[in-house]
N, C-alpha and C positions, 0 to 999 in steps of 0.2 A: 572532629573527624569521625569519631561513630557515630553521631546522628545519621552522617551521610549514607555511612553504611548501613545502618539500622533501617534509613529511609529504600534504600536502591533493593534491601532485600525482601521489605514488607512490600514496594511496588513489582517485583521479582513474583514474588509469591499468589499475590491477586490474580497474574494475568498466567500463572506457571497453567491451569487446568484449559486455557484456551486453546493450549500449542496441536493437540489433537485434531482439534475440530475442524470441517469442514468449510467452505466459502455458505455464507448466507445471502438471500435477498441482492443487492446488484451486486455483489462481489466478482460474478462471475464474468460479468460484462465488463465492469471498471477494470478486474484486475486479470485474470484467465485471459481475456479475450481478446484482451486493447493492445493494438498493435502497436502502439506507443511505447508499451514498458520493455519489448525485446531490446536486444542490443544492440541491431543493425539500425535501429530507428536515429535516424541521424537529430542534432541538438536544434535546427531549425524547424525540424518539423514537429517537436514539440510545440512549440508557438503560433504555428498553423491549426494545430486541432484542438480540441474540445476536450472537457478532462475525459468523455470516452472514447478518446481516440477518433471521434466523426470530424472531417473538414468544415471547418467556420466557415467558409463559402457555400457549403451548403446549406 
């Protein structure tokens, strides 16, 4: 049982100085911008688009 613990806090700890930081390089696109990730985006039209949110038909 404390391995797991020992594990969840040492991977805790790695990523604790990223919580700050800013969107990088596509972040802004992928994730800011993609109409996809709001909450009105309905679950079919996930599977319509693209992971940046653009229509596969297009």
């Amino acid at each position: 049982m404390w391995e797991e613990v020992l594990l969840c806090l040492f991977s805790s700890a790695i990523y604790f100085n990223s919580l700050g930081c800013g969107f990088v390089f596509d972040d802004v696109s992928a994730i800011r911008d993609n109409q996809d990730l709001r909450p009105s985006t309905s679950l079919s039209e996930l599977f319509k688009n693209d992971f940046w949110g653009t229509p596969m038909n297009e």
